[in-house]
N, C-alpha and C positions, 0 to 999 in steps of 0.2 A: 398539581396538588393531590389528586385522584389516588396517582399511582403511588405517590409520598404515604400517604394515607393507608393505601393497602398492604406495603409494605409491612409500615408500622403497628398497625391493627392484626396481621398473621402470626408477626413476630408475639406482639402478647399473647392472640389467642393460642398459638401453639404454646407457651407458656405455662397459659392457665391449664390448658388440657392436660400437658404434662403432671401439675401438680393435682390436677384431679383424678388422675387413673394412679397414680400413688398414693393417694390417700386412704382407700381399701384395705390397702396394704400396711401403711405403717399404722394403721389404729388397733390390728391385730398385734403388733408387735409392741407396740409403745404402751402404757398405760394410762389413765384417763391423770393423775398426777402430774406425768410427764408432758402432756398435751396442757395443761394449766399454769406448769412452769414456763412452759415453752410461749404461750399467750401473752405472761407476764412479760417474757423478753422479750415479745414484738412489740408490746403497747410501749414499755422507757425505749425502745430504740427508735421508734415513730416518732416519739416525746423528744426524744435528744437529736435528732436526726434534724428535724424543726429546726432550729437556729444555733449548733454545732461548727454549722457550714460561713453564716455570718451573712449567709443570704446572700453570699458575691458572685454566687454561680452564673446569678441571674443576670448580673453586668457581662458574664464573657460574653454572648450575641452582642452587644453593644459596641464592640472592641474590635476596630479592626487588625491592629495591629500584633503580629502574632506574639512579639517578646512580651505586648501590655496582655494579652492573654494566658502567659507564662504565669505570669506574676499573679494574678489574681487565684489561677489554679491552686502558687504554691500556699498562696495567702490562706484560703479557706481550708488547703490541708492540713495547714500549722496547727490550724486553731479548732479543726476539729480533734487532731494528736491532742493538742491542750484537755479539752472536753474529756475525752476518754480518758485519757494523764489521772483528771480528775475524779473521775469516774471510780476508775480502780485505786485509787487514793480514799474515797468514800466507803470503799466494799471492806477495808479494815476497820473501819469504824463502827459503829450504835449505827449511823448514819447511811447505811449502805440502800441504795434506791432498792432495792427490794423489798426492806422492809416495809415502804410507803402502801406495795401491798398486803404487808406480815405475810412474808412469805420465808420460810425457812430455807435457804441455800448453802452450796459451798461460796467458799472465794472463787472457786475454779470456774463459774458459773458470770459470776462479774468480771475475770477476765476476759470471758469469752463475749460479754457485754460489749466491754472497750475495743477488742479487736474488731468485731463485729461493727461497731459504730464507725470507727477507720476504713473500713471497706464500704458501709453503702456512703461515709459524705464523699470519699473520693469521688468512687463512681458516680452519686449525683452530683459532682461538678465535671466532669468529662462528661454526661449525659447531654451538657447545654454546649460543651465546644461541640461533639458528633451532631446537633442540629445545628448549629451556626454554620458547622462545614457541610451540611447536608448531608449525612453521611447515614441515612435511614437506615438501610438494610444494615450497618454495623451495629446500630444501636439496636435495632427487631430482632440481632444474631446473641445480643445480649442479656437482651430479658429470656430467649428461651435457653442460652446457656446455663444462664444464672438458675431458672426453673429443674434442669437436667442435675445441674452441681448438686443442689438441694434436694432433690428425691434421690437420688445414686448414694450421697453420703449419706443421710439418714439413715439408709434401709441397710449400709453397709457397715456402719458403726454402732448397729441396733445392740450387737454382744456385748459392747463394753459397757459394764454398769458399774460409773464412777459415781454421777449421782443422778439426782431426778431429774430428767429435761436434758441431759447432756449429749445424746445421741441427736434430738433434735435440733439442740443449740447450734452444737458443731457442725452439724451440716450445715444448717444454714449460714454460718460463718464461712464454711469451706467454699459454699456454693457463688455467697457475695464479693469472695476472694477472688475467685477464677475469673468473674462479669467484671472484676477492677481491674484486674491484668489485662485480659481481652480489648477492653475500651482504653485502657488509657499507655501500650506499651505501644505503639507505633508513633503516639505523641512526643512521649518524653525522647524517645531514638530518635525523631525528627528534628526535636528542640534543644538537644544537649548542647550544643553550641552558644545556645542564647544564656547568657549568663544569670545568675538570681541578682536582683538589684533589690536594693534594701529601701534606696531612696526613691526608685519609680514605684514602689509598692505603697510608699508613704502617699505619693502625687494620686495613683490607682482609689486608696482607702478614701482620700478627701472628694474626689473626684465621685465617688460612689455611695458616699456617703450614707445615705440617705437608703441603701438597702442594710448594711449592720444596724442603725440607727431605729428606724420602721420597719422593713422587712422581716426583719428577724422576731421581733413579736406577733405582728400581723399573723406570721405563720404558725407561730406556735399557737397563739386562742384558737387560729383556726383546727389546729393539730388538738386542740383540748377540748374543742366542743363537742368533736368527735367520740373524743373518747370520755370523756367526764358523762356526757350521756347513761353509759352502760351504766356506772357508778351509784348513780344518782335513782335511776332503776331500779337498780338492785335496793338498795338502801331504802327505797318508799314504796316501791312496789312487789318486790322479794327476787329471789332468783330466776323461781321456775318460769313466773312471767316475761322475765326481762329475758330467756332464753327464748320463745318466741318471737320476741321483736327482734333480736340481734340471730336468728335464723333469714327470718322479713331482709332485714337490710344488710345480708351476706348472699343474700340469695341476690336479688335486686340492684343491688350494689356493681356485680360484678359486673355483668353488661354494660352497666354506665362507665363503669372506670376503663372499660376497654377499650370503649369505642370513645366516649369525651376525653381519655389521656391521650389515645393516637392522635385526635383531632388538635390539642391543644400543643401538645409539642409540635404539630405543624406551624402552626395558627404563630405561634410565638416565635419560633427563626425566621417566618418570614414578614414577619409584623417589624420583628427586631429590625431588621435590614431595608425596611420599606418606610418605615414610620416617619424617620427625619425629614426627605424629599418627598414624598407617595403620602402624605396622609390619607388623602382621600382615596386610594387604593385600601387601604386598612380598613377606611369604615366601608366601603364597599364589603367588604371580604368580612367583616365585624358581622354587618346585620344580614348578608347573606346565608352565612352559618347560622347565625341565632334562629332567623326563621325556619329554615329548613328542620334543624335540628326540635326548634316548636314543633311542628306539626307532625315530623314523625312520631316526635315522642308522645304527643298527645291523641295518637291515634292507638298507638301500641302499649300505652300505659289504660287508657281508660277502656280500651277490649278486653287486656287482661282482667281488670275488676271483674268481669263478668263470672269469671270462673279462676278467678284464684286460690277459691276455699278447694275444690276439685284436683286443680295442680298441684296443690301443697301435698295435699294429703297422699295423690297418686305418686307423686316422686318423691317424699316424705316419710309416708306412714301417717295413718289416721289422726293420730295424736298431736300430727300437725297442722292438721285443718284449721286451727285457728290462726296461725301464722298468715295464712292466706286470706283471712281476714280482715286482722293487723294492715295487712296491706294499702286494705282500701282508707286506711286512716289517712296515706302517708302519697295517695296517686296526687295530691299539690304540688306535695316537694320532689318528688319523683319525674316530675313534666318538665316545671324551670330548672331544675338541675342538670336534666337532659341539655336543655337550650343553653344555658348558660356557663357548666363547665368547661367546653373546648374554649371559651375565649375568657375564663375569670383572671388569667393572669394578666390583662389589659392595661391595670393599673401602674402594674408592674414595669412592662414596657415606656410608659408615658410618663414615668417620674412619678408619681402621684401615692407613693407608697403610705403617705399620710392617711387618705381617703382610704385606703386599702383596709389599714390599719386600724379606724375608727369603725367600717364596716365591720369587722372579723370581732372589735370587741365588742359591739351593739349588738353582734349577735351569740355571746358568749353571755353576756349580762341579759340577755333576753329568755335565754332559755334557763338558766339557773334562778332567776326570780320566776319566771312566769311556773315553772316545774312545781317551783317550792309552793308559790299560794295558789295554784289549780290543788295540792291536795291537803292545802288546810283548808280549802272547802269540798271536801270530798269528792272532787272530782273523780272519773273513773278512769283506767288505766288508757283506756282509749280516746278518752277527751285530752287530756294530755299530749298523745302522741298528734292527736288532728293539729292541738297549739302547738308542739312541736314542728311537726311539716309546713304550717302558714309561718313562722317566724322566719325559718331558715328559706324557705321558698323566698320568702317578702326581701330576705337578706343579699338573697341572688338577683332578685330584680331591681334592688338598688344597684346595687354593682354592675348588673346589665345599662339602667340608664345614664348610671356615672363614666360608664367608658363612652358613649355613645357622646355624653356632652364634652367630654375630654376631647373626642377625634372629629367632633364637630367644631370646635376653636379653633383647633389645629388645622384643620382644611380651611376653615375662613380666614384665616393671618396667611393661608398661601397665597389665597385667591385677593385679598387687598395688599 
């Protein structure tokens, strides 16, 4: 698992590196418009990206059978085609998701939407067949493709000015194009053979139910609470504030998502594969993670406090010294997050997408009321963020003890 792990963990960081030593670059080219529109289309394609897919991705590890794996693949491509179908059906309307954030665009812009959407649900459905087939280093070859597509076109399509955000969009369209060819054309050349069945996709849907049904909202509150946050922000507390927090948990952020996504795509092909027969291999491998992942993070998260205001501002600029303040708001949610991201898809694995589902809106409902009366009684912008960090923290440690009682049943129905 080690070596799975570092695979998977070089392939992102070399990713991210890639998109960081290009970023100097195109902020000189692009303008701050272009970089706004360009926000806008990550935050609806994050949004649609959410449950487009139908959430079946997550039944392929489950699957052994390669044709029932066929089918599920073509199932959630369908229906993400649909989605987008729909999408750009919307973009000639009053109705076009951009306006949602009165955002002035072409149509060309919402094309580039629906294509773009086509490209990352594929790939995240071949992203769960390359871990079910263990196939780490192809998928670590594809986040840092996918990162290359994306800085190369950008920077190469920077001359053409059709409209605002387009040189960014496109690349990154171009970019999530290449990462869906690369992961998923040795598949379909493998599986041409296996025929599309209409009716085992029907047997697949009932059989699976239970992720279109729950899954696919679970993910989306979880996808909204993400992002309705900034929103919310903004709108009670003003811009320029909300632009130090959302530097706080961009900065912050990144390390977690690197190192708990590498872990959790482990954690989950082999959970998937282990869970039926092996429970008790699962929870062993459950709270092993969790602890470990504890204690780092709560050594390295609450040293940093020490001198966060110092680093912000040193790799920053002055001006951001409060960023690094902000921070100390949020070292709660920053510790169980640590712990508990590489294994929150647990539910997932165990059937249990209900519990999943109840979690992700308990805590979507939690933080849009508690936001709303912390500042009809004047809270400050950092009382807030601390109830913010305790909700979502608190959200992850249910989730943490819900799997643990999940895989504790599950071992005890082995053992009687």
């Amino acid at each position: 698992m080690k070596k799975s792990f570092l695979v998977l963990l070089t392939g992102n960081t070399l990713g991210q590196l890639v998109t960081l030593a290009i970023s100097p670059i195109l902020t000189r080219i692009y303008t701050p418009d272009d970089f706004g529109l360009f926000s806008v289309y990550t935050s609806l394609l994050v949004m649609l990206l959410s449950f487009s897919t139908l959430c079946l991705e997550k039944a392929v590890p489950l699957e052994n059978v390669l044709a029932n794996v066929k089918q599920l693949i073509i199932m959630s491509g369908l229906s993400v085609i649909v989605v987008a179908l729909i999408v750009a059906i919307l973009g000639l309307t009053p109705w076009s998701l951009y306006n949602i954030y009165e955002v002035d665009t072409t149509y060309l812009n919402t094309l580039l939407l629906s294509l773009g959407l086509v490209f990352a649900g594929v790939y995240q459905v071949m992203s769960y067949h390359l871990l079910a087939e263990q196939q780490y280093k192809k998928l670590s070859n594809s986040k840092l493709t996918q990162a290359i597509g994306n800085g190369m076109s950008q920077f190469l399509i920077s001359p053409v000015k059709v409209a605002n955000g387009f040189g960014l969009i496109i690349g990154d369209v171009i970019g999530r194009g290449l990462t869906t060819i690369y992961a998923s054309w040795f598949f379909f050349k493998n599986t041409r053979c296996i025929p599309i069945q209409p009716s085992q996709m029907m047997k697949l849907l009932k059989k699976h139910k239970n992720f279109p049904l729950f899954s696919t909202w679970s993910t989306f509150l979880n996808v909204l609470s993400t992002q309705l946050i900034f929103l919310m922000l903004i709108r009670l507390y003003g811009v320029e504030i909300t632009g130090y927090f959302s530097l706080t948990q961009k900065s912050i952020g990144m390390p977690i998502t690197l190192i708990g996504g590498a872990i959790s795509q482990i954690f989950y092909s082999e959970s998937s594969r282990l869970y039926g027969n092996n429970a008790n291999k699962v929870l062993y491998l459950y709270l092993k993670i969790i602890k470990w992942s504890f204690i780092t993070g709560f050594i390295i998260f609450t040293s940093f406090a020490f001198i966060s205001p110092f680093i912000f501002s040193l790799a920053f600029g002055n001006q951001w010294e409060f960023s690094g303040e902000l921070y100390r708001s949020l070292i709660f949610l920053y510790i169980i997050q640590f712990a508990i991201l590489p294994v929150s898809q647990i539910l997932y694995i165990t059937g249990h997408q209900k519990g999943q589902l109840f979690i992700d809106g308990l805590r979507l409902v939690g933080i849009i009321c508690g936001i709303f009366f912390l500042k009809m009684l004047n809270v400050s912008f950092e009382g807030s963020l601390y109830f913010y960090s305790a909700i979502c923290g608190l959200s992850y440690i249910i989730l943490g003890i819900s799997g643990y009682i999940v895989l504790k049943k599950k071992d005890s129905e082995r053992i009687n």
